[in-house]
N, C-alpha and C positions, 0 to 999 in steps of 0.2 A: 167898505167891502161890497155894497149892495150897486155901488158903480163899475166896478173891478169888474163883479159880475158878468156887465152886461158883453165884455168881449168872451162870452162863452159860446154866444150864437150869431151870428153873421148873417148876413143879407146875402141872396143869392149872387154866383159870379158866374156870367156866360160860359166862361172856359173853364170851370173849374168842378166838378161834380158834387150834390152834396152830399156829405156824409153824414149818419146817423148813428151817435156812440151812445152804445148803450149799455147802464150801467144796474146791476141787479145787486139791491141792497139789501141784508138782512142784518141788524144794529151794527150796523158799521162805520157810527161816528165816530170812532180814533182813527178813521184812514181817510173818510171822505176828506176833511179837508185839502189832506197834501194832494191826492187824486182831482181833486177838481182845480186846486191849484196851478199842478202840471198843464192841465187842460190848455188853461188861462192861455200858457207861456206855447203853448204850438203852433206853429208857424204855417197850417193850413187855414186858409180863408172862407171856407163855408161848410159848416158844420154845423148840427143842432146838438143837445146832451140828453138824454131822455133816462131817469132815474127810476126804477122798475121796483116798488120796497114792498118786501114781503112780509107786513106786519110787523114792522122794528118795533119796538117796545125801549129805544136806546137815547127820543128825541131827536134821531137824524134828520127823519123830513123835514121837523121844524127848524133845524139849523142850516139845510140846506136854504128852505124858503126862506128866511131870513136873511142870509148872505147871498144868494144868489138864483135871484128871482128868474131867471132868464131858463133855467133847468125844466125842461117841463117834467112833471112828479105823477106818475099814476102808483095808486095803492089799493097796493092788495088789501083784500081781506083777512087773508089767514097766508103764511108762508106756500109758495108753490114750488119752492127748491130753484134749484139754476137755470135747468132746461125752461121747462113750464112758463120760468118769469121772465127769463129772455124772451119765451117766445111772443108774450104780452107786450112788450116794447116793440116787437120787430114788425107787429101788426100794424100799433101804432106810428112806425117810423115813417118820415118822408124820403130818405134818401136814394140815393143810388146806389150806393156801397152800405153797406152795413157794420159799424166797429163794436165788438164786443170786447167790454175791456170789464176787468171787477175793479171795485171799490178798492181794496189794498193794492193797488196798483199806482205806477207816477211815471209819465210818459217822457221819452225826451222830446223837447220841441220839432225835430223834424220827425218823428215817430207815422206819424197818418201818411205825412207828404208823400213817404219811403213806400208807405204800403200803396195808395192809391197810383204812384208811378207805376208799378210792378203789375198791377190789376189794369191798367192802361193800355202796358206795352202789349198785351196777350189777354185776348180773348178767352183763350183757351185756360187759364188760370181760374178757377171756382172761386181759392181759399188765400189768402197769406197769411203767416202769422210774422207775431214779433219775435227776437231774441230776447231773454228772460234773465236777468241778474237777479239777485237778492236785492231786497230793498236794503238791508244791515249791512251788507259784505257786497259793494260795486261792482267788485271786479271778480266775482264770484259765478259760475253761471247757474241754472235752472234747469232752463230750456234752449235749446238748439236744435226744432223740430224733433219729433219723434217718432220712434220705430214699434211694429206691434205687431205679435203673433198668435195665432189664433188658441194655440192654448189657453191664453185670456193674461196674454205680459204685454203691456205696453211702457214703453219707454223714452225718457228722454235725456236725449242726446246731449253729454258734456254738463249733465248732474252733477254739482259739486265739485267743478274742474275750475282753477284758473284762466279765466277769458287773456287768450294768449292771441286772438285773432284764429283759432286753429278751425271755429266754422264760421269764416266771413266771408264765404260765396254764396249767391244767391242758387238754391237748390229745391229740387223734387223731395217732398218726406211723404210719411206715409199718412202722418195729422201734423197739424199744429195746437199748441194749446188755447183752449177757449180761454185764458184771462187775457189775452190779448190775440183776436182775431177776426178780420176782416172778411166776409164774403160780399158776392156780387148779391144784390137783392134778389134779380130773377132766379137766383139758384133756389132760394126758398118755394116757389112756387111750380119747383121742375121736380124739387126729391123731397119735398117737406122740410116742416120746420124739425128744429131740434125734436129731440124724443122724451117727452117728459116723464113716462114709466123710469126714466135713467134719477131723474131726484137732483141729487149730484155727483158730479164724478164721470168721465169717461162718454160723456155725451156728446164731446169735439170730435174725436176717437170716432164716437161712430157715425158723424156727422161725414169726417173726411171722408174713412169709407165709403160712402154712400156717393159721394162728389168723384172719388176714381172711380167706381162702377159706372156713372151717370155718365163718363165719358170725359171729364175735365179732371184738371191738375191742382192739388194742394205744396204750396212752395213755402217754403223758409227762407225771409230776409232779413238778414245780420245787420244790416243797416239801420231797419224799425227796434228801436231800441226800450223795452219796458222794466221796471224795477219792482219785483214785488214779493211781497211781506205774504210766502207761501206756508198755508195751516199744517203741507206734510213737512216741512222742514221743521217747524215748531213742535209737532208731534215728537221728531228725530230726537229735538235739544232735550225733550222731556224725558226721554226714553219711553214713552206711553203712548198707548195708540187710541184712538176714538170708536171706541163701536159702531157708531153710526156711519162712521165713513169707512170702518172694514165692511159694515155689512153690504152698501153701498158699491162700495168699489168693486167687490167679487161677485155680489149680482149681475153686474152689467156688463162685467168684461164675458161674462158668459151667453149674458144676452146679446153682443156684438157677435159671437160667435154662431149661435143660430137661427138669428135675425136675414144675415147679410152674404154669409157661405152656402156653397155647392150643397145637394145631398150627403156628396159623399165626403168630402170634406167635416162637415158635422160628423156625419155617419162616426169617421174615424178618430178625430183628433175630440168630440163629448165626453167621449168616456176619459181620455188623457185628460182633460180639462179640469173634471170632477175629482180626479186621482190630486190634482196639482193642487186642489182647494183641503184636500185632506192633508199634503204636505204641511200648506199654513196653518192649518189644525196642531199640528203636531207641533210648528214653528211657536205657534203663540202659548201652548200647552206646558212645553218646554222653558217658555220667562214667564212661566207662572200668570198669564194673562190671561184667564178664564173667559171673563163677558167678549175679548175678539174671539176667541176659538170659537165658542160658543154662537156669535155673527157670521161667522165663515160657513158652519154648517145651516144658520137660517140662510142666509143667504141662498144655499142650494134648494132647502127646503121650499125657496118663494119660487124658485125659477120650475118645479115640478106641480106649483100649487098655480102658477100662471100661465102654463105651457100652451093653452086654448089659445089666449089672448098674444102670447109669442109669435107663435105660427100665423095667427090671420094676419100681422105687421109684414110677417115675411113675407107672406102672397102678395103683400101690398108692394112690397119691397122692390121684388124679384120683377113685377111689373117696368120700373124703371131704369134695370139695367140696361148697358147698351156696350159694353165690355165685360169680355171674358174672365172670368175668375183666374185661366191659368196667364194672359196677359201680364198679371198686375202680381204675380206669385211670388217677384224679388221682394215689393211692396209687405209680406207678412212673413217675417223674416227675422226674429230677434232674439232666438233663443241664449244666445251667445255673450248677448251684450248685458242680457237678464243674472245671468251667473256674475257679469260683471260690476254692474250696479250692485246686485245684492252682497255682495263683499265687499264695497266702496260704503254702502251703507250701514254695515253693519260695524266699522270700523269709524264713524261719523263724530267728530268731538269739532266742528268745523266754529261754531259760535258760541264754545263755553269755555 
């Protein structure tokens, strides 16, 4: 194995830029293998793997370093969540491009090739991501870029849809998913790194954002092909949800919303926002799920207990715009597809 290994990093090639994938661990020895396996089998020729672990307590590092020494491995301290750990690695990386992929993930061999073409052809491109199947179910989608509205809904396109080819052109989205997503390095040092107040959840989300505002384009390619073993989908089979990650996920998507919009914009669509997090209140209330309802209102409660610390990111923010909010207004657009999803989801028996 520990020879196997060594084709996970490459020697540089004149023509060929390198790439830095980077992978943020938190005990996620039942997936690393196949994930760095995939690696192995990819058919781009200069790349490093850079393994970011947030105090695994599961023996991954040491099985990583064990079978495949070529990984270089920083470790954390104490877990710093998604954002935070990615952004540890991104410091560290040498590349050109930057690959953010997670652990329960497994790439198809031509997966990178696809993205770094696409970041190639156009300059003008910030972000790509990959297309998303199930790791369990192939031919099942995830992701096919996503759409997102400022009430605090973001979505992805072709959730639990038969891959029928029906998004395999290459296109404009509003984000791509961070478990498999490329940016250009320089963009980190144009609009910042990830945002680590995010923890987990919805940190791609407002990363893209930040890359349309900056004045560059986040694209979706059907081609980059990824497989992975998603925590909300297992959530789904369970019929139970994670407190930590409703509380999580409704913090942020509110802090995308007054981080990154107009005065008035906020002004208007905050209080709808708040209104929509009392719906889920009501939603989780309803299947007798007490501790999310219960996350859904702290959740509000952190964002009026951090609101100082909101605002000065904003001012920072607002600094780096270089396009119009109403430009890019088709871009926060998803009320529609949200009523759609939530009725696809709530009817979900897809893996039992």
């Amino acid at each position: 194995m520990a020879s196997e290994a060594r084709s996970l990093v490459y020697l540089p090639f004149k023509n060929k830029p390198l790439i830095s994938i980077i992978i943020v661990n938190y005990n996620g020895m039942p997936y690393l293998k196949n994930c760095l396996a995939s690696l192995q089998r990819s058919n781009y020729p200069n790349s490093e793997i850079i393994l970011v672990d947030n105090a695994s307590n599961d023996k991954s590092v040491e099985f990583v370093k064990e079978n495949y020494p070529c990984v270089r491995i920083i470790e954390n301290k104490q877990n710093l969540g998604f954002a935070a750990g990615n952004n540890v690695g991104i410091i560290a990386a040498l590349g050109d491009y930057i690959f953010l992929l997670n652990p329960d993930t497994e790439i198809e061999p031509s997966c990178i090739q696809r993205l770094v073409e696409v970041l190639e052809k156009d300059p003008q491109i910030g972000v790509c991501g990959a297309k998303l199947l199930l790791v369990d179910k192939k031919n099942i989608l995830q992701h096919a870029g996503g759409k997102y509205h400022v009430i605090g809904i973001s979505i992805d396109r072709g959730m639990l849809e038969l891959d029928k080819g029906q998004y395999g052109k290459i296109e404009e989205v509003t984000f791509v998913c961070g478990a498999a997503m490329m940016v250009r390095r320089k963009l980190f040092s144009e609009i910042g790194m990830l945002d680590p107040t995010f923890f987990l959840y919805h940190e791609e989300v407002d990363f893209c954002i930040r890359t349309w505002f900056h004045g560059l384009k986040v694209v979706y390619v059907p081609t980059a092909v990824v497989y992975h073993k998603s925590g909300y989908i297992t959530e789904l089979n369970k019929r139970a949800s994670n407190p930590l990650t409703v509380f999580h996920k409704h913090k942020n998507t509110l802090i995308i919303l007054l981080k990154n919009f107009s005065p008035l914009t906020v002004l208007f669509w905050f209080p709808v926002a708040i209104l929509y997090k009392f719906f889920w209140i009501l939603v989780f209330l309803t299947k007798k799920d007490g501790p999310s309802a219960l996350a859904v209102l702290k959740s509000i409660l952190w964002i009026f207990q951090n609101l100082d610390k909101i605002m000065e990111n904003r001012r920072r923010m607002s600094k780096l715009k270089t396009v119009s909010e109403r430009s890019l207004s088709h871009l926060f657009k998803a009320a529609g597809d949200a009523w759609y999803v939530f009725k696809k989801l709530s009817k979900f028996k897809l893996l039992k």
